[in-house]
N, C-alpha and C positions, 0 to 999 in steps of 0.2 A: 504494500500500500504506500504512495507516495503521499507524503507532504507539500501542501501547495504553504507558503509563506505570503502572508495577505497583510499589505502593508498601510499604515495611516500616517497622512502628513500632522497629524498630529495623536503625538503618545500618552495614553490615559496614564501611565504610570508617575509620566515626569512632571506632569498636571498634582498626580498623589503625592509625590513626593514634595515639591516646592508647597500645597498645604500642611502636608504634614511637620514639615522643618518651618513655617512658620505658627504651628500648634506651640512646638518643640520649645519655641525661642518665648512664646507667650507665656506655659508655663513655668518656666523658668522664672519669672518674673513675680507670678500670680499665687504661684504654692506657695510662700512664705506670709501672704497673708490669708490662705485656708480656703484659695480657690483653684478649683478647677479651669479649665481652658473655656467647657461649655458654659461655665456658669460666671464667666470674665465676659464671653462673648454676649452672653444675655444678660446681662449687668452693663456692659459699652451700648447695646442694644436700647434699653433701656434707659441712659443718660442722654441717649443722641434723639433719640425719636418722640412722636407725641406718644407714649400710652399707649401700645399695644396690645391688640385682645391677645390674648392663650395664642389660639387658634396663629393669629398673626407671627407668631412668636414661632411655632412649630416650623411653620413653611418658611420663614427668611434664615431658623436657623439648620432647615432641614434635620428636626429630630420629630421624633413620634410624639401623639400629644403625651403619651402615660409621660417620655422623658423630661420632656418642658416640664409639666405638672413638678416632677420632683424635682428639678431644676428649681423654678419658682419656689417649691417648698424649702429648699437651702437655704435659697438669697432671704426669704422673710425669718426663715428662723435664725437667721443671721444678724436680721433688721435692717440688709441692705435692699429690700424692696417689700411694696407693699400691698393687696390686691383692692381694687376699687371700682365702684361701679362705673360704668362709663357716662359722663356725664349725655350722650347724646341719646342714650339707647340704655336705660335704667336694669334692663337684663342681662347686657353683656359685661362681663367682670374684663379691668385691663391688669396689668401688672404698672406699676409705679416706683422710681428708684425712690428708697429712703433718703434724707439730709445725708446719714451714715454712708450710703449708699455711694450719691453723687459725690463725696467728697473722697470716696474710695478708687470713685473712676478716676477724679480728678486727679489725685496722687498718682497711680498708675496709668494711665492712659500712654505718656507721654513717653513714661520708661518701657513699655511691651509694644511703642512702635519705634523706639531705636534699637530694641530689642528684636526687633523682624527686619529691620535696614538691611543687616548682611546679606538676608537674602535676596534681596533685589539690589544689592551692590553692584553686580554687574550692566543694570542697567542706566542709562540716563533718567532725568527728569521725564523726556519726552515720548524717552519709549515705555517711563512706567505710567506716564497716563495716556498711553496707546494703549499697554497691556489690560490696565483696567476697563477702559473704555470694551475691547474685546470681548474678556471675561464678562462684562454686565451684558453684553451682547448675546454673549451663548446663555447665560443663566435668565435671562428674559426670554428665552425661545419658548415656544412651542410647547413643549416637554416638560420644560424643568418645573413649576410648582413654584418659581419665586420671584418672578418679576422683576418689575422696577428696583422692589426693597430690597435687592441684592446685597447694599450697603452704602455707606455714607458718598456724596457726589464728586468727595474731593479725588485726587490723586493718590494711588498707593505709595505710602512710605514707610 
């Protein structure tokens, strides 16, 4: 039986790996004050945006709702967020950063994105907001479940 070798101009692996090494570089950063990667990213999530339902929160951070659910159950038994009705829509619960919270992104924020620099080191300014631009591009397609809120509009840094 022969092997056909079926090739793509672009490799899912090197895609895994460049997120994985900037997980790598986040915790690093983030475990010293008692968090996780997911629970930094839904914590940044939640300092940058208005209020996000659950539901919202699931799909931009691509986890399952049971994960989010206990995600959220961290950050409040933490005190860094907190669950509230949505003021538009009296039924829908969002998640809300704490005072504790916002001042935990604000401490951190800045050190887990010099902290992810190395890895876009190689490229320019112009080709990391090329790269990003990209990425928002395929994660708004068709398929993926995440739109626009892919993430914040700036420039990867």
């Amino acid at each position: 039986m022969s092997q056909q070798t079926v090739t793509s101009p672009v490799d899912p692996l090197v895609l895994r790996h460049v997120a994985a090494e900037l997980d790598r570089r986040a915790e690093r950063v983030v475990r010293e004050f008692g968090l996780t990667v997911d629970q930094w990213r839904m914590l940044e999530m939640l300092s940058t945006r208005d209020a996000p339902t659950m539901s919202a929160l699931a799909t931009v951070l691509g986890l399952t709702g049971a994960t989010t659910t206990r995600i959220a159950d961290r950050l409040a038994t933490q005190a860094l967020a907190y669950r509230d009705a949505d003021a538009g829509d009296r039924r829908r619960v969002v998640l809300r950063p704490s005072r504790r919270g916002l001042a935990l992104y604000e401490r951190l924020a800045a050190e887990v994105h010099t902290a992810q620099d190395d890895v876009l080191a190689p490229l320019d300014e112009a080709e990391r907001r090329t790269l990003t631009r990209l990425l928002r591009r395929v994660a708004s397609g068709p398929t993926s479940g995440v739109g626009e809120t892919a993430g914040p509009e700036e420039a990867v840094s």
